[in-house]
TORKOL-4160 file (C-alpha; in steps of 0.2 Angstrom, whole numbers, padded with zeros to 4 digits, m for minus):
94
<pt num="1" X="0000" Y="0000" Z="0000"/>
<pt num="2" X="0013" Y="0014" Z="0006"/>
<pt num="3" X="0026" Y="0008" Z="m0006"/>
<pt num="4" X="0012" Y="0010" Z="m0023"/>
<pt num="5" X="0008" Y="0029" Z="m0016"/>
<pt num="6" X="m0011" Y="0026" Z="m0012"/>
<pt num="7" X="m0017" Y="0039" Z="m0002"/>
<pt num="8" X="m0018" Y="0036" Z="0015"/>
<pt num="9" X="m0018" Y="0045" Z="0030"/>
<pt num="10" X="m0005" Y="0040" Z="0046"/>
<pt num="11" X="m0008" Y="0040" Z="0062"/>
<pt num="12" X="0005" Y="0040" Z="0074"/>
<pt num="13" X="m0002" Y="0035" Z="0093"/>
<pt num="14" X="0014" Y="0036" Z="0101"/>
<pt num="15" X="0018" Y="0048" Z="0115"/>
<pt num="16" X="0021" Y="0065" Z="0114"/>
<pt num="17" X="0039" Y="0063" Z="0117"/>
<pt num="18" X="0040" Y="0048" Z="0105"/>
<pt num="19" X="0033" Y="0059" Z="0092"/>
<pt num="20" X="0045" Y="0073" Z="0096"/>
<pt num="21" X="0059" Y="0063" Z="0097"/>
<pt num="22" X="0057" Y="0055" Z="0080"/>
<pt num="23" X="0043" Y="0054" Z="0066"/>
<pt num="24" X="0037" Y="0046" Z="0050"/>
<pt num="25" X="0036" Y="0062" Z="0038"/>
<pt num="26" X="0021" Y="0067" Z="0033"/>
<pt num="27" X="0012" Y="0058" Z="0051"/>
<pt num="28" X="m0001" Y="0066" Z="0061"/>
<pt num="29" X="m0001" Y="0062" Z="0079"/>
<pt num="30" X="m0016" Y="0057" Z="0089"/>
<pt num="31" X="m0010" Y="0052" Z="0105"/>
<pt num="32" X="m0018" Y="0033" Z="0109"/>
<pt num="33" X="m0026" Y="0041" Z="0125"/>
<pt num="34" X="m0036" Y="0051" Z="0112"/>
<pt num="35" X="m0038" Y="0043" Z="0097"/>
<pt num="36" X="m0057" Y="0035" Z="0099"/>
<pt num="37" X="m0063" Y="0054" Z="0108"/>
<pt num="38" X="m0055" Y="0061" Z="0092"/>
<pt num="39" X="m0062" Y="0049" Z="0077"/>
<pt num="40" X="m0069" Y="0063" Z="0067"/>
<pt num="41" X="m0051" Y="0067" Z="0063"/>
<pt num="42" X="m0049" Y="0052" Z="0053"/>
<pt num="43" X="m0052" Y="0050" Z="0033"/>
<pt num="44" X="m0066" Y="0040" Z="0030"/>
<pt num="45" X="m0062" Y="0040" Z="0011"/>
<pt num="46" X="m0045" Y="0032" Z="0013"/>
<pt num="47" X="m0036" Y="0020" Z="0023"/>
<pt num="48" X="m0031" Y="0026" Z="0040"/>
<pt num="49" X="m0015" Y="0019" Z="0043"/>
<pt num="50" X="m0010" Y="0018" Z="0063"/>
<pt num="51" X="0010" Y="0015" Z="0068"/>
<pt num="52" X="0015" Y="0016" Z="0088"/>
<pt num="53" X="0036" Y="0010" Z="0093"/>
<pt num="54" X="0034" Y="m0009" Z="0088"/>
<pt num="55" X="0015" Y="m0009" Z="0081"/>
<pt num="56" X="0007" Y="m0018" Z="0098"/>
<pt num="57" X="m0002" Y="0000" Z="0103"/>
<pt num="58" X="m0007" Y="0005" Z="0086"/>
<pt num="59" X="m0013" Y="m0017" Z="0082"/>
<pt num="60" X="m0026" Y="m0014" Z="0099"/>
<pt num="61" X="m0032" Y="0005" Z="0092"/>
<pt num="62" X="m0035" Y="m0004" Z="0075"/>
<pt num="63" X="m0045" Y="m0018" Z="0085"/>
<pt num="64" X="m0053" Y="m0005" Z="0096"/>
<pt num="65" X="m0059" Y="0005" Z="0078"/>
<pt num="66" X="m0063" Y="m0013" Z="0067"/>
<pt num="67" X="m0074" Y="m0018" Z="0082"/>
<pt num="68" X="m0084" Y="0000" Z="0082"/>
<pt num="69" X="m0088" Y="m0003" Z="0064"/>
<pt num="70" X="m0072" Y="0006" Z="0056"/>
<pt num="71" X="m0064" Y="m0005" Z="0040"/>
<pt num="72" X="m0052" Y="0008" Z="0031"/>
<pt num="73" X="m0039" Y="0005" Z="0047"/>
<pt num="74" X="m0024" Y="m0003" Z="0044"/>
<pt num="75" X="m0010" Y="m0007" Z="0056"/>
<pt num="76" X="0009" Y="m0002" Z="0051"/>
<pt num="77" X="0015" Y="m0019" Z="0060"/>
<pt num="78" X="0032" Y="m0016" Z="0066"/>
<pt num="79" X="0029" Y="0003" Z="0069"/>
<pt num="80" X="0041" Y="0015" Z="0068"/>
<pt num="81" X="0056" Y="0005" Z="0073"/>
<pt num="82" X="0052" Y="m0007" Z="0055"/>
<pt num="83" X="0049" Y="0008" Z="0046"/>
<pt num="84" X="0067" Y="0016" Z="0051"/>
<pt num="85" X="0076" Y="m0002" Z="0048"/>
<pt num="86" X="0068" Y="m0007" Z="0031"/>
<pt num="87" X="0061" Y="0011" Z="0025"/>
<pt num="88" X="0070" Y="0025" Z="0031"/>
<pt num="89" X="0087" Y="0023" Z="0042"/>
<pt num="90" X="0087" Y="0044" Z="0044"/>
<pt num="91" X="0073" Y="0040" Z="0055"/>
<pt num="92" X="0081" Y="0037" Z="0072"/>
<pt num="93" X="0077" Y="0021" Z="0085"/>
<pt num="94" X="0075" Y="0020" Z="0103"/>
């Protein structure tokens, strides 16, 4: 999906100081604390891709969304530490 260019939008559910220490360009970030209060902020004419470190906070939020009816959400599995080793090295790990 990411690596055809389909549009998307990305969802980064990581902490605050996750998501300033390091980010997936072009990311918006809904704290997982927030995300289900804040659904109206999510595409519902695209896929809505969620990430987290490792991809076990963003897998539940996907869950959480599929079993409220959402379909378009998609977990990046791996996260952000996946994306940095086999995407984009610049992006730093922790």
């Amino acid at each position: 999906m990411m690596d055809r260019k389909d549009d998307f939008q990305l969802i980064d559910v990581r902490e605050m100081n996750e998501y300033e220490y390091c980010r997936i360009e072009g990311s918006r970030h809904i704290p997982i604390g927030e995300v289900l209060s804040r659904v109206d902020e999510l595409n519902h004419h695209m896929d809505v891709i969620f990430h987290c470190k490792t991809g076990g906070r963003s897998g539940a939020m996907v869950n959480a969304l599929m079993a409220r009816g959402y379909k378009n959400v998609v977990n990046l599995k791996g996260g952000i530490m996946a994306w940095s080793e086999e995407i984009d090295p610049t992006v730093p790990t922790y």
